[in-house]
C-alpha positions as CSV (number, residue, x, y, z in Angstrom):
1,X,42.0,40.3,-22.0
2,X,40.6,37.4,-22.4
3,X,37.1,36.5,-23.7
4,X,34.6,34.1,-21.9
5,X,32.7,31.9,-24.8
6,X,29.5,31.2,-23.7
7,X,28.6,28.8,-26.1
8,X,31.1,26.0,-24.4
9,X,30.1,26.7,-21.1
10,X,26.5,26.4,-21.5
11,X,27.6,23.1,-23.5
12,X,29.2,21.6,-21.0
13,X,27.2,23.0,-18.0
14,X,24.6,20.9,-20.2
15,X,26.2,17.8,-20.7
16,X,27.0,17.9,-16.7
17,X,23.8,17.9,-16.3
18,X,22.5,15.2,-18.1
19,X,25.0,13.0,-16.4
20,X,24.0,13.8,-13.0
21,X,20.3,13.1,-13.8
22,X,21.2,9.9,-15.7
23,X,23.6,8.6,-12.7
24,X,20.9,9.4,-10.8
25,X,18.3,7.5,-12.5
26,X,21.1,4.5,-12.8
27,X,21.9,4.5,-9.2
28,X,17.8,4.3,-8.3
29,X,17.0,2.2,-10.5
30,X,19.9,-0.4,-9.7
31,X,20.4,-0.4,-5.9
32,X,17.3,1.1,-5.1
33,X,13.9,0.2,-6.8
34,X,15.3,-3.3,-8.3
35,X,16.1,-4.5,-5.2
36,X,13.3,-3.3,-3.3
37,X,10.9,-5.0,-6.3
38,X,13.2,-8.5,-5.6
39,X,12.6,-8.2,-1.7
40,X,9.0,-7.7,-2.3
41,X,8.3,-10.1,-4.6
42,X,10.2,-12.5,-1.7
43,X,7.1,-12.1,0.4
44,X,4.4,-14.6,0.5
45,X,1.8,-13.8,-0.7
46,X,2.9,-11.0,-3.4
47,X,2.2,-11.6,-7.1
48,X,3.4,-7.9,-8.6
49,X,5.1,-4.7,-7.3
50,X,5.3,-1.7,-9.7
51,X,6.8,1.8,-7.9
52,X,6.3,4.7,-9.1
53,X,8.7,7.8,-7.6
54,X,7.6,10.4,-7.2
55,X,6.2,13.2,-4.5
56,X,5.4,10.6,-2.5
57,X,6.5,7.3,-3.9
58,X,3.7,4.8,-4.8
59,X,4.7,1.2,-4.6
60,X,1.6,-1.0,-6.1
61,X,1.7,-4.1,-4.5
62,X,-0.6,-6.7,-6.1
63,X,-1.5,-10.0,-4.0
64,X,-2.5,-13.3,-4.5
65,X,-5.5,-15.4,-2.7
66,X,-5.9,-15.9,0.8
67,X,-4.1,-18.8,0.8
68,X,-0.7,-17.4,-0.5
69,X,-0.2,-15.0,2.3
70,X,2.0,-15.2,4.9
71,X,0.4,-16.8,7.5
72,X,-3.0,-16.6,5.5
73,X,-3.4,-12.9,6.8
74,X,-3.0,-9.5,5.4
75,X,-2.4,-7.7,8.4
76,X,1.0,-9.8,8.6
77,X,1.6,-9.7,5.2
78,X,0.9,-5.6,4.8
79,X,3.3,-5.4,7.7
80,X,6.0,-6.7,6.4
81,X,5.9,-5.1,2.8
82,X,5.1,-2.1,4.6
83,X,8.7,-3.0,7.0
84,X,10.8,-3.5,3.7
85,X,9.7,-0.4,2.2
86,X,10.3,1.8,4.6
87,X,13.7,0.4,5.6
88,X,14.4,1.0,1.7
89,X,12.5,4.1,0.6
90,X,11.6,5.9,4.1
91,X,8.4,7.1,5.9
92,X,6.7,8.6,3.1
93,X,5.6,6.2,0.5
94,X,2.1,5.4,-0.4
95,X,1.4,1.9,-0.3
96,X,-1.5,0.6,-2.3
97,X,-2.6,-3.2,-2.4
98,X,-4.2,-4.8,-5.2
99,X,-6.4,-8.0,-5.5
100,X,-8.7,-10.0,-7.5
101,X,-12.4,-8.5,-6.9
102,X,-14.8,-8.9,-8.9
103,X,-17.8,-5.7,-9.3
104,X,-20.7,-7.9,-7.2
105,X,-17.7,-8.0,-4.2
106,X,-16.7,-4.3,-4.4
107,X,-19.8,-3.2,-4.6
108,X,-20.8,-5.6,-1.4
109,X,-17.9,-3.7,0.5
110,X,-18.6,-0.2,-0.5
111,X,-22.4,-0.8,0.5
112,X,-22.4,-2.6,3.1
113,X,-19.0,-3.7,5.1
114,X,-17.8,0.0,4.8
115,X,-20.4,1.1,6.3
116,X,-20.2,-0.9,9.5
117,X,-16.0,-0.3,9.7
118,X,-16.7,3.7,10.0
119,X,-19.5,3.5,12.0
120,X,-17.4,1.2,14.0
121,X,-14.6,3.4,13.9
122,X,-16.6,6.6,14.5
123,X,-18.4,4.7,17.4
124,X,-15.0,3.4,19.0
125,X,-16.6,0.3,19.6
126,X,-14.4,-2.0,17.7
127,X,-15.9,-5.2,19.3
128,X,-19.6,-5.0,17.8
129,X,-17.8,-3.5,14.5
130,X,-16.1,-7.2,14.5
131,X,-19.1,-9.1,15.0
132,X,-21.1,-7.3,12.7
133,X,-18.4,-7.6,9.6
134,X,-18.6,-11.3,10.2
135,X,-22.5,-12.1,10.5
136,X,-22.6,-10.0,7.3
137,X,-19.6,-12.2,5.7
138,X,-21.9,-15.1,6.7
139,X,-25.1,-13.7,5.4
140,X,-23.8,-13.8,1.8
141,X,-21.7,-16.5,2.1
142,X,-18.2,-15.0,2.3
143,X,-15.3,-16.2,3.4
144,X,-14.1,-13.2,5.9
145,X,-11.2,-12.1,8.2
146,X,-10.8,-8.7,10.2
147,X,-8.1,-8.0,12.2
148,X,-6.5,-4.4,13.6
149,X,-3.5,-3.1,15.0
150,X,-2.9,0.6,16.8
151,X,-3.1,2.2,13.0
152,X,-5.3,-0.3,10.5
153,X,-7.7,-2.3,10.2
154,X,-7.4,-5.0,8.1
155,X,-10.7,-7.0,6.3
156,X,-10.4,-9.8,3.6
157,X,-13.3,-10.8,1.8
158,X,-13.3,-14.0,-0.8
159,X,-16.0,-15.5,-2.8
160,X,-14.7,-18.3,-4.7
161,X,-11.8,-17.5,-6.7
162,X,-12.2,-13.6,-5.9
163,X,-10.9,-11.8,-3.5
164,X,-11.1,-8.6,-1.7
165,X,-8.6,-6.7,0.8
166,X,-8.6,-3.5,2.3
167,X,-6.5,-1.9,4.8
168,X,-8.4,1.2,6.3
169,X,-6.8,3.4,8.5
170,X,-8.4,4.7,11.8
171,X,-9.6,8.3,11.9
172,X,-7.4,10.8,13.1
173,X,-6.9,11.4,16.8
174,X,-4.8,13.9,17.2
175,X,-6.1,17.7,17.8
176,X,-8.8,19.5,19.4
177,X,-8.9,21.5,22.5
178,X,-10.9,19.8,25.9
179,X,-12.4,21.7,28.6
């Protein structure tokens, strides 16, 4: 009878392993996450893309001034990174944007534009949301652009050699029973 040595089984079982998880890695890295970093990067307006996998992937995407985007506008820049990474990486992958804010700008956002996107948003009432966001840009002196599509909206802010973007996404409308 023979005699089953565990000790080379669990070795190789091991070593199997290991090469699956390292051809995977190989095989992401090289003709997934390089290329998609190359396509990005081809995109006007994109400086630096780091991706993290994950559960769900997060794909940093840091971009330059006003200027340097394609066609000088976020929403048509976002849409295209967004359009490369899902025909690479699928549906669920978190995007996030970067930019060159300054504290004084953020805080200018957080304090005052934001507050006139939700109320705009929770309001429906997308026109005087508009015009408010830009006789606010012109109260302190900021060079502004807010544009939407059926699931964003879209704001860039600059001041100078700072810049601000933010792509806010419309609150849910999906649910609830009617009478």
């Amino acid at each position: 009878m023979s005699r089953i040595r565990i000790v080379p089984i669990f070795v190789t079982a091991l070593l199997m392993l290991a090469l699956l998880i390292g051809g995977w890695q190989a095989y992401q890295h090289y003709n997934l996450l390089n290329p998609l970093k190359q396509s990005l990067q081809s995109v006007a307006g994109v400086e630096q893309v780091d991706i993290t996998t994950g559960s769900p992937d997060v794909v940093q995407v840091q971009l330059g001034p006003f200027q340097q985007l394609k066609d000088g506008d976020l929403q048509t820049t976002y849409d295209a990174i967004s359009d490369e990474i899902e025909r690479k990486l699928g549906a669920n992958v978190s995007v996030r944007i970067g930019d060159a804010h300054e504290g004084p700008l953020t805080q200018l956002f957080e304090s005052s534009f934001e507050l006139y996107i939700q109320q705009g948003i929770a309001k429906q009432d997308y026109t005087q949301m508009a015009s408010d966001v830009q006789r606010l840009a012109k109260t302190y002196h900021l060079a502004c652009r807010l544009t939407m599509d059926n699931s964003y909206i879209y704001i860039q802010l600059q001041r100078g050699p700072y810049y601000l973007y933010r792509v806010i996404p419309y609150a849910s409308r999906t649910g609830g029973a009617t009478s």
